[in-house]
C-alpha positions, -999 to +999 in steps of 0.1 A: -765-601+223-793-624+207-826-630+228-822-666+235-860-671+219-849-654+190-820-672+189-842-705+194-868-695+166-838-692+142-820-724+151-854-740+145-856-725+110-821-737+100-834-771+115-865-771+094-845-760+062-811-787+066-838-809+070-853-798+035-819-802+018-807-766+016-770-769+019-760-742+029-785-747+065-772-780+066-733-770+070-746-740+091-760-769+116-729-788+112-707-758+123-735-743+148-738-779+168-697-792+165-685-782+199-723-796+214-723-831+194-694-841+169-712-874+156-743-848+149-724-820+137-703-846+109-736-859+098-749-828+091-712-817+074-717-852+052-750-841+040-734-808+026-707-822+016-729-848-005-750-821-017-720-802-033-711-776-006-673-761-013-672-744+023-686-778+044-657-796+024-632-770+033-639-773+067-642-807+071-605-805+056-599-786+079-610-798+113-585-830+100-555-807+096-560-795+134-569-825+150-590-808+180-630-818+171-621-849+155-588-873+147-560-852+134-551-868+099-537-848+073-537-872+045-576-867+048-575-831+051-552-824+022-576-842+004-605-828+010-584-792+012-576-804-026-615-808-033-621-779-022-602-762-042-611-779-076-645-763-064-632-728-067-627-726-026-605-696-027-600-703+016-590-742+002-558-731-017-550-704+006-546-732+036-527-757+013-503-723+006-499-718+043-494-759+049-466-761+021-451-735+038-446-744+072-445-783+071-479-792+082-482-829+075-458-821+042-420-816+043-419-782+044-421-764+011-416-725+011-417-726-027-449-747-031-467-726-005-456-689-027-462-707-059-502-711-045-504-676-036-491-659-067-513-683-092-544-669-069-531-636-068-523-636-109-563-650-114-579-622-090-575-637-057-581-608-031-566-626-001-534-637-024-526-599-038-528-587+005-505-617+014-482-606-015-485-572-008-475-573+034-450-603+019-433-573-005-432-544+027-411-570+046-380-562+018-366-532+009-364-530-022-404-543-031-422-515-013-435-499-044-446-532-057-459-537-024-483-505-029-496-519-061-504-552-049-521-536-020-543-514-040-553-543-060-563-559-029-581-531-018-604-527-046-611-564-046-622-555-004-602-580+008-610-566+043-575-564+056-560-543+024-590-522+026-579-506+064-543-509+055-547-490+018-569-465+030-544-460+061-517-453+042-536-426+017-556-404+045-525-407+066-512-385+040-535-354+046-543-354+008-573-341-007-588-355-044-603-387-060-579-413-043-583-394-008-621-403-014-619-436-030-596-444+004-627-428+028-648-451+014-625-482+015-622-475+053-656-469+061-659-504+045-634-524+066-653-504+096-686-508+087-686-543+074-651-557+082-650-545+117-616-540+117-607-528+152-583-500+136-610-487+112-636-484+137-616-461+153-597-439+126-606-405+133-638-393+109-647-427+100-678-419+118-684-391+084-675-415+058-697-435+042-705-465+015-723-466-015-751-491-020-730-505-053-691-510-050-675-501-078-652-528-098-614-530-099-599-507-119-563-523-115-558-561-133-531-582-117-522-590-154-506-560-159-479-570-128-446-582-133-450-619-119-417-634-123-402-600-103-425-609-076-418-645-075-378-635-073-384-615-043-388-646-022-368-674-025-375-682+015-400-659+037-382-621+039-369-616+071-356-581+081-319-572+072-314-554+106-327-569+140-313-549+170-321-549+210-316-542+239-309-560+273-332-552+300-317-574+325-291-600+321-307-628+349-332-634+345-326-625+310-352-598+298-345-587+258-361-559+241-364-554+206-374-521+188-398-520+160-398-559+155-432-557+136-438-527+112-470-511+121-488-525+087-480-559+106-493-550+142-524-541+122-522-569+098-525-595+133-553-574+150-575-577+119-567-614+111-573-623+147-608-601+154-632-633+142-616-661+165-612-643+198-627-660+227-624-655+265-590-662+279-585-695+297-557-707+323-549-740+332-563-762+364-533-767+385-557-796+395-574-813+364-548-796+345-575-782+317-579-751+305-609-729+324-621-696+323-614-676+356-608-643+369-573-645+373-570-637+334-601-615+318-588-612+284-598-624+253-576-641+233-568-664+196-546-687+186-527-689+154-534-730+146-521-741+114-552-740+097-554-700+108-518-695+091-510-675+059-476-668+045-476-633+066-481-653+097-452-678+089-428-652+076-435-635+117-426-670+133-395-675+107-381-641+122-391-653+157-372-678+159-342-658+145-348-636+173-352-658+196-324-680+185-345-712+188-359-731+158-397-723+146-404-758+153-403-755+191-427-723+187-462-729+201-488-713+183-486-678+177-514-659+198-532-626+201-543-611+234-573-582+241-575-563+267-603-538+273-603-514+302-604-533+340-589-565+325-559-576+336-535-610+336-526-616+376-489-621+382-482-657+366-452-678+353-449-688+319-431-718+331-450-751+330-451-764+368-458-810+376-494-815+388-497-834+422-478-863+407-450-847+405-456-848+364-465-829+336-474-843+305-468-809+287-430-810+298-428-847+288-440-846+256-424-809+243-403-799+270-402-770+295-420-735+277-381-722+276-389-684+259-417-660+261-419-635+231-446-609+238-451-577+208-470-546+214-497-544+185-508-512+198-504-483+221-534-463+225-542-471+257-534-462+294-520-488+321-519-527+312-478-527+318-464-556+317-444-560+353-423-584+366-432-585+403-407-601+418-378-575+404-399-548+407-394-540+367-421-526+350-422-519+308-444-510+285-427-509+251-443-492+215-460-505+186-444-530+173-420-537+200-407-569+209-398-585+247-385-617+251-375-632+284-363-668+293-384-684+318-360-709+334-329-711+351-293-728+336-302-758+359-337-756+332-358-754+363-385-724+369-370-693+372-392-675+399-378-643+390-399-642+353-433-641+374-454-613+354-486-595+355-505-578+331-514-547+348-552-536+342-561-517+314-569-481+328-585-470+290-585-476+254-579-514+247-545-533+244-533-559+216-505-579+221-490-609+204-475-642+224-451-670+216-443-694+238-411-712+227-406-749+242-371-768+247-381-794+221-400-798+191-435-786+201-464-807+197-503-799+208-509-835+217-497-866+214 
């Protein structure tokens, strides 16, 4: 944690050089002061922007797109997405990818969004080969492209390929130059990347980076694009998806192995960045606070957060789930570290005093909970429903779904949960809420 005067002193030095003209301080204010003072934060943006900054027009694009700090209008934010991307923005055409995909402010475009990703990945792009590569371990038949892709990414230390090449070599127990080369790409995504699964692979600790990281030795030329491309005429989705009933009513569904492992690890990492403290919802004001009842940390998946791996999860969510991807909230990520806990809680949505809730009246009643175990190396944090007295705790990469209402579509009592405190080690777990009707984060 920062001294608060140290923190002062440098907020005063980022002042002292926006107000010089250096860009890059300038969108750093912009970004630093947004949640404080929108009309100060956008002037500050407008400077960058106007002094040529690629990442200040990126975000501006994308503050648009979500709608949350300022008016949502994506005509604005695919333009300045679009601008940001003549500007070499790498992030730029990775979000217009993920928007093509699933529909944001477009008619939903699953070929435009791939077509983005495999032009990046064909010109270098490390974040395009590591989308291609998880994209290729969702079919069968593209695993061994799949490894190639994800070595490419890994040399490029795209943070994410980096843990999940490395994984995949030491987990072999081999000795020799690749066993070495992969050492030193996971002491990278520890060291640098954080990556919550580096930083604890056993003998990270002894593994160490050189002061110059050595180039690519892999070219994405020398791939065969139009096999790629043919892979995915829609987002892969598995061939088999079994489960299990739990209990018929309420209705609690388990599914085994629903993510692969390289996809439990694939959320952590992409989520590590945006965690903040969990929040639950005043049954009075009806906003979102921070309060003891929940103690985890948590991130959601907004749009603008989304990548082709992300959208391929929801498309097989909603197969799962039987309900269209449309109705899904957003896709979340939950942390638990040990003496945290989620107090038994419905996922139902329940009228204020007024006997209303704009919630329900604008999307409908949250209909389906989806929860999947991203990890297991913990001990306690079962997930229990208390009024049944069932208690589960499933594996990596299992899926449980329940339904939180009744036929009559009222509350059913009966789903009331808790998320048992974590005992040791730390718990990761993915959430979808799935509403009755077309979901929409405000009006």
């Amino acid at each position: 944690m920062v001294d608060p005067k140290e923190y002062q002193r440098r907020l005063q030095n980022i002042i002292q050089q926006a107000k010089g003209g250096n860009t890059d301080a300038q969108y750093a204010l912009a970004v630093i002061t947004s949640r404080q003072n929108i009309e100060n934060s956008l002037g500050w943006m407008q400077k960058a922007i106007d002094g040529g900054h690629a990442g200040a027009v990126y975000t501006l694009g994308a503050w648009h797109i979500q709608g949350t700090l300022i008016d949502q209008d994506f005509d604005k934010g695919r333009a300045l997405l679009g601008k940001a991307s003549a500007m070499n923005f790498d992030d730029a055409d990775m979000m217009l990818a993920a928007l093509n995909a699933n529909g944001v402010g477009v008619t939903r475009d699953w070929q435009a969004g791939l077509a983005i990703v495999i032009k990046k990945a064909r010109e270098g792009s490390a974040r395009a080969l590591c989308q291609l590569a998880f994209l290729c371990f969702m079919k069968s038949d593209a695993g061994e492209v799949g490894e190639t892709l994800l070595q490419a990414a890994a040399e490029r230390f795209d943070m994410l390929a980096l843990f999940a090449y490395a994984k995949r070599v030491l987990d072999k127990k081999d000795t020799g130059p690749e066993a070495e080369k992969a050492k030193m790409f996971m002491a990278v995504a520890a060291q640098r990347g954080k990556h919550p699964g580096a930083l604890i692979f056993p003998g990270v600790e002894g593994f160490s980076v050189p002061e110059v990281l050595p180039e690519p030795t892999f070219e994405p030329a020398d791939l065969d694009w139009a096999l790629i491309e043919s892979y995915f005429p829609t987002p892969p989705l598995p061939e088999n998806l079994s489960s299990n009933m739990l209990r018929e009513s309420p209705h609690i569904e388990v599914f085994p192995g629903f993510f692969t492992f390289e996809e439990t690890d694939y959320l952590i990492g992409m989520s590590v960045r945006h965690l903040n403290p969990s929040q639950v919802v005043d049954p009075i004001t009806g906003k979102f606070i921070q309060d003891e009842y929940r103690s985890s940390s948590d991130m959601r998946f907004w749009p603008t957060l989304q990548d082709l791996v992300v959208y391929s999860i929801l498309e097989r969510i909603s197969v799962a789930s039987g309900e269209p991807i449309k109705n899904q909230e957003m896709l979340g990520i939950l942390k638990y570290e040990p003496g945290q806990e989620y107090k038994p809680h419905g996922d139902f949505l329940t009228p204020d005093f007024s006997g209303k809730n704009p919630e329900v009246e604008r999307s409908g009643q949250r209909k389906k909970t989806f929860l999947v175990n991203l990890n297991e190396e913990f001990t306690g944090g079962e997930t229990e429903f208390v009024n049944i007295g069932l208690k589960t705790r499933g594996k990596k990469g299992d899926g449980l779904m329940f339904i939180n209402v009744t036929e009559a579509n009222e509350p059913n009592t009966l789903t009331i949960h808790a998320g048992r405190p974590i005992i040791e080690g730390i718990k990761w777990l993915s959430t979808m809420w799935i509403r009755e009707k077309e979901y929409k984060s405000h009006d």
